[in-house]
Residue, then its C-alpha position, 0 to 999 in steps of 0.5 A: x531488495x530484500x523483503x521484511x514482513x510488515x507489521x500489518x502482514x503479521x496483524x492480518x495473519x494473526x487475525x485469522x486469515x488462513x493459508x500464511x506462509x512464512x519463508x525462512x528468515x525473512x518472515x511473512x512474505x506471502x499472506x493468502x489473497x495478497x501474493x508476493x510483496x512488490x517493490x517497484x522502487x526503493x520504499x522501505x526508509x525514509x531515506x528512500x521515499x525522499x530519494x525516490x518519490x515526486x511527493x508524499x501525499x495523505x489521500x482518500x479514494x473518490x472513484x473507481x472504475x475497471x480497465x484493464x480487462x483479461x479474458x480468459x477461454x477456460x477455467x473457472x474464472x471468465x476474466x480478470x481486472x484491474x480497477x483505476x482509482x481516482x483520489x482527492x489529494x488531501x494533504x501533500x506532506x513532502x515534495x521533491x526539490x524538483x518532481x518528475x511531475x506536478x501533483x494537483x488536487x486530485x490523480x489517478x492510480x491503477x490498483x488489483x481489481x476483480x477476478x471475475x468467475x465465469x459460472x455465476x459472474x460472482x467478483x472477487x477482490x484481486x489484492x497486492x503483496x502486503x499492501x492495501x488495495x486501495x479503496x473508497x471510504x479509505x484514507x492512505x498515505x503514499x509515496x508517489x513516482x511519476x513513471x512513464x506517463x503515469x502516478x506510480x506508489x514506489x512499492x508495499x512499503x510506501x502505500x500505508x492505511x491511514x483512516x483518522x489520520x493514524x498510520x496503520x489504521x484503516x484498510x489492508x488487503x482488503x481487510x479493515x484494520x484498526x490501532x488495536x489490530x496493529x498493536x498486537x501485530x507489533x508484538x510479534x514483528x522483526x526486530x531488525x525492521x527500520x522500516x519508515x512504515x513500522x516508525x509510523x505505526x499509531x502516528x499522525x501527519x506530523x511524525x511523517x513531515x518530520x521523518x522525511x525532512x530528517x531524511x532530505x536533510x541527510x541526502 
């Protein structure tokens, strides 16, 4: 799939974390600490998140642990983690006509950990490409696959901060971004990206329903 640069790449950028990268025409696709965006599955339109998603859900880490250990014999960094994720499932906004897999009141999600330095054992956060890492005192809004045994985000386009019930708002990269944040980056985005996560930018849980229902009824 062809990435885009989204707008909240373009707002961490902008405000000042160093080392972005910018590829031909297809803008930001790297920002330092965040690596290269992942789309497991289709996650760019609403149209995708209908079609490939179980359900759509706004909700807010409650817990966290390490898994997933990786020791390493040399180099300054003595292992590496991933974190598992425990989440409240505040508000399910959409769900397929027949999901892969039933979503409760809470469920689980394996997000980038800790990069763990062997002088000293000072943590580093690990982030994904364009993506928030998904943190505690956080709200988000995810587009949600049952995969092989276990709750998957479709990709970067389909796992959207979403602090006080606003789109865009709230943690990215391991960095808090707020409206304003997102304002200035919309200046200076694509114009040719239609992205689901772009149209929500500032918008609450009603302007979601109503894409996905707009989206499932074109299926």
């Amino acid at each position: 799939m062809t990435r885009t640069a989204s707008v909240v790449a373009l707002v961490v950028a902008l405000a000042g974390i160093a080392g972005s990268v910018f590829v031909g025409a297809s803008g930001l696709d790297t920002v330092m600490g965040c690596g290269p965006a992942d789309h497991t599955y289709p996650d760019q339109t609403a149209r995708d998140w209908v079609t490939q998603a179980d359900h759509v859900v706004v909700a807010s880490p409650v817990a966290e642990e390490d898994t997933g250990r990786r020791d390493y014999k040399s180099g300054p960094v003595g292992y590496e983690t991933d974190r598992k994720v425990t989440f409240r499932t505040d508000r399910r906004l959409w769900s397929a006509a027949r999901p892969r897999h039933a979503l409760g009141g809470g469920f689980a999600l394996v997000a980038p950990g800790w990069r763990v330095l062997r002088a000293g054992g000072a943590r580093i956060k690990r982030t994904t490409g364009d993506a928030p890492r998904l943190e505690t005192g956080h709200t988000y809004l995810l587009a949600l696959r049952w995969s092989e045994g276990a709750w998957v985000v479709l990709g970067e386009g389909a796992s959207v901060p979403f602090d006080g019930h606003t789109a865009g708002s709230g943690e990215w990269c391991g960095r808090v971004l707020d409206k304003d944040d997102v304002a200035r980056g919309e200046l200076f985005s694509r114009s040719d990206d239609h992205s689901l996560e772009k149209a929500l930018l500032g918008k609450d849980e009603q302007a979601v329903v109503r894409a996905l229902t707009r989206a499932a009824r074109k299926k």
